[in-house]
N, C-alpha and C positions, 0 to 999 in steps of 0.2 A: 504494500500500500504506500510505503514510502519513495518510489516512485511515481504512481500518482501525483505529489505535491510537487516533485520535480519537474516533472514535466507540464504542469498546469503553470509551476512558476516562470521558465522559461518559455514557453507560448505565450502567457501574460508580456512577460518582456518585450517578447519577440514584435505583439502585439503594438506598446508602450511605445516604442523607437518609430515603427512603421507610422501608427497615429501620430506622434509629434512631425515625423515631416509631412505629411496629409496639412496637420494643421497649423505651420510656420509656412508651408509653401502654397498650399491651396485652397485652403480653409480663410487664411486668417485678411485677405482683403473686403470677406465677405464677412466677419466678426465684427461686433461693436467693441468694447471697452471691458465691458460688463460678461458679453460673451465669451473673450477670447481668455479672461478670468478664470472663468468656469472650467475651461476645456486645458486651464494651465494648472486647475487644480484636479482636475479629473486625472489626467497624465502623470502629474508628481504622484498623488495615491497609487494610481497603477502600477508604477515603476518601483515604488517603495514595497508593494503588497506583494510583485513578483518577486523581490531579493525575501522577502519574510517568506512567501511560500518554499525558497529552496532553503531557506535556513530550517525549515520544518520537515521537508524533508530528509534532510542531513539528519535531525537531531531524531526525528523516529525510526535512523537507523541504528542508533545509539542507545535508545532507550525504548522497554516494553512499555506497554499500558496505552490507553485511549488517548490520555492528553493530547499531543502531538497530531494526530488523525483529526482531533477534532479542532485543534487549533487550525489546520488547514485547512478543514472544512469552512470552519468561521471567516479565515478570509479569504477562500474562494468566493463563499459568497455575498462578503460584504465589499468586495472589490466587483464583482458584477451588477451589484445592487448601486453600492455609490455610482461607481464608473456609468453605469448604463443608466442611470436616473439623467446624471449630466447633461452626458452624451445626448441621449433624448430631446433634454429641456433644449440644448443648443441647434440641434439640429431640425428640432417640429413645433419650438416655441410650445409645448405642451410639458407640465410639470404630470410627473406621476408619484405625485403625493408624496406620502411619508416615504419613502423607497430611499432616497437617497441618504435618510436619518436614520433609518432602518440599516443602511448597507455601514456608513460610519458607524454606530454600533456595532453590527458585527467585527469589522475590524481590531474597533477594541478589545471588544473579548479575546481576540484571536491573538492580541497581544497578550496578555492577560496570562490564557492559557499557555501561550508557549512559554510565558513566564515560570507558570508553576510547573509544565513539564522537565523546563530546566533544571529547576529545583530539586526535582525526584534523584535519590539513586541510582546509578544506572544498576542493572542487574548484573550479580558478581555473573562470575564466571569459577568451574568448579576447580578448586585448588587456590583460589586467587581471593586474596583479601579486598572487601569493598573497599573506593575510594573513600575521605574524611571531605 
């Protein structure tokens, strides 16, 4: 499963780059002030939530237990939710409501979690003293 997050992070990325030049090169004469705002912070969350996705999944190969799985889940989905609320709002002038407060939410759980999955012990291994 710890694949999963890696690969989700890196296609986010991949995603990330591609969209910012879409929207410095083709996008942004058609942007107001306010839109091109939005689409600067859509982008920075993107790109910040694809390096959190591979550091999640690095660390769920490092460590058992849910945490980790579910950290990445939280910001899978709260990087689609913000991102694509954005996205949205700039692109059809149509807000789809809470979605976007919704998605930052998730995020921060997702922080959160991976926090306390850091936290955890990792599992010894047999013959081998846990870490302090």
């Amino acid at each position: 499963m710890s694949r999963l997050w890696l690969v989700l992070g890196a296609l986010s990325g991949l995603l990330a780059v591609g969209l910012s030049a879409w929207a410095a090169h083709g996008l942004a004469p058609a942007l107001d002030a306010v839109d091109a705002a939005r689409v600067q912070s859509a982008l920075t969350m993107q790109g910040w939530h694809a390096l959190a996705l591979l550091a999640t999944g690095l660390l769920a190969e490092r460590r058992e237990g849910y945490l980790p799985h579910l950290a990445g889940a939280f910001f899978a989905l709260g990087s689609l939710f913000f991102c694509g609320a954005v996205w949205w709002l700039v692109l059809n002038g149509e807000s789809l409501g809470r979605l976007a407060p919704w998605g930052g939410t998730a995020l921060m759980t997702g922080w959160l979690l991976l926090a306390l999955a850091a936290l955890r012990r990792p599992a010894s291994s047999p013959g081998t003293r846990p870490s302090r």
